[in-house]
C-alpha angles and dihedrals in degrees: 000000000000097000078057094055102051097048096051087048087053087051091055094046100050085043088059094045096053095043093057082048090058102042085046089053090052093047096059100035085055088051095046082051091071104053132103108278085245103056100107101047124094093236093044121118104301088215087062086043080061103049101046080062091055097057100042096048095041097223129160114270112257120218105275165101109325123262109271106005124069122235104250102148116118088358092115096038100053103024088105091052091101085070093076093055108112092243087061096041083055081052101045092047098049090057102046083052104048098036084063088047105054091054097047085056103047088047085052081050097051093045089052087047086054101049089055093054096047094049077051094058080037094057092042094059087046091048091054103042086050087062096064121093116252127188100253084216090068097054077044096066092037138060085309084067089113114350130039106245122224096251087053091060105125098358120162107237145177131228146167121198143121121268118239100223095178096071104034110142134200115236103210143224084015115169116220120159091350094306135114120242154119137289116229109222110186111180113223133194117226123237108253093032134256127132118329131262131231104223122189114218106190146289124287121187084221141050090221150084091012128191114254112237118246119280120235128013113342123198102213137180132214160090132325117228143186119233120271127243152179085294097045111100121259102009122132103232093179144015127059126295130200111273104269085045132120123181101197124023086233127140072229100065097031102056086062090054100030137067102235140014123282140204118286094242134042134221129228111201115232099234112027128239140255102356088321120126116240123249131253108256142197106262124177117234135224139176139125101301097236088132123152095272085047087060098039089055086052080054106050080041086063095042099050087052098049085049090057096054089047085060095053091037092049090045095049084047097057095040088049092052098049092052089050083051090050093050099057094051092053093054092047089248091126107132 
């Protein structure tokens, strides 16, 4: 009776176990039933994948988007609104002012670029007109009458006029090709009159045994200069000299060594006279102006408008990122 009874109280058991089993069975595939066709798969919509676990696992719901559809609803129209924070309106204004700021700058650097190149072609043509011989009479009865103007500064000119011998001097401790010398100033006289020139003949390596200067009119070449002064290289401002010495080729010097007033400026002739060298000269330059500033202003030109770009790539980066950012939270994606 009692080995009955057991047996029939284990048959009911295992009949009321398989029956919640199946009704269990029933339950989940009915569930499973109603969700998307893709729910299962790896790829599938990650808000049904959710939801399944959520399910399985019977956890409370979380705050969020709903099972099987994506919250989409005001995403597009307020995603920019981060713009308006006041870290991003630090952003946004440092960029609109430095990206102003780098152009005009490199615009202020290529005008500067060009300036150079045009007082090149400037130079060049002055460099070129200066090359060409000029009757020193002429600057004599212009703006040169007493003074050497800036323009005339190196000039080539030409001249006619008779040496004063008598009174030729030694300019002394003169460079010329690395050796120590002296300049030969020989004053002339112009043909036509007017106040003398001090006309520097050439170098020579010794105070002795110089070359007279040539006797009657003369018809000469060579380069217009300014006066020297306590500035100038080379020159003796103080101390004494030996007598037939002059220290700086000056009105200023010579009046003292000389019997009558000369010309403000002096002339070195191109080629030397009489087995003398002739003298380094003031020349004007010319050229392109493509010098080495001119090329440094073309650089920073460059610079200041890669600058600009880097502000406007940096500041697209970062606005990119934080709607990227945006995105993600409005989808529910935030980690």
């Amino acid at each position: 009776m009692t080995l009955a009874h057991s047996v029939r109280g284990m048959t009911l058991a295992h009949g009321v176990s398989l029956a919640w089993c199946m009704t269990l069975l029933q339950r989940t595939e009915s569930r499973g039933a109603t969700l998307p066709q893709n729910a299962e798969s790896p790829g599938g919509n990650p808000s049904a994948e959710r939801c399944v676990a959520r399910d399985r696992s019977r956890e409370p719901r979380r705050a969020g988007p709903p099972c099987g559809r994506l919250r989409r609803s005001g995403y597009r129209g307020g995603v920019y609104r981060f713009l308006l924070t006041p870290r991003w309106l630090g952003i946004n204004l440092f960029a609109v002012l430095a990206v102003p700021v780098c152009v005009w700058l490199g615009v202020w650097q290529l005008g500067r670029f060009e300036q150079r190149t045009h007082a090149g072609d400037h130079r060049s043509a002055q460099a070129a007109a200066l090359a060409r011989p000029v009757p020193l009479a002429g600057l004599l009865q212009g703006s040169d009458a007493h003074t050497v103007a800036a323009n005339d500064v190196g000039r080539e000119i030409s001249f006619s006029g008779q040496y004063d011998a008598a009174h030729q001097l030694l300019v002394p401790q003169r460079t010329v090709n690395g050796r120590s010398g002296y300049y030969v100033l020989t004053p002339l006289q112009p043909t036509g009159g007017g106040l003398r020139i001090a006309v520097v003949r050439g170098w020579t390596a010794s105070a002795t045994d110089l070359p007279a200067p040539p006797q009657g009119t003369v018809q000469l070449h060579g380069r217009l200069q300014t006066p020297e002064d306590a500035s100038s290289p080379e020159v003796i401002g103080s101390g004494s000299l030996p007598a037939g010495q002059v220290g700086m080729i000056s009105p200023s010097t010579l009046v003292n060594l000389l019997p009558y007033s000369v010309y403000d400026g002096w002339v070195a002739l191109d080629g030397g006279d009489a087995n003398l060298v002739a003298v380094p000269t003031y020349q004007p330059s010319g050229g392109n102006g493509l010098t080495l500033q001119a090329f440094q202003n073309l650089g920073y030109t460059g610079q200041w408008f890669v600058f600009a770009g880097f502000v406007i790539f940096m500041w697209a980066r970062f606005v990119r990122r934080e709607v990227e950012v945006a995105r993600d939270r409005a989808l529910g994606l935030e980690i």
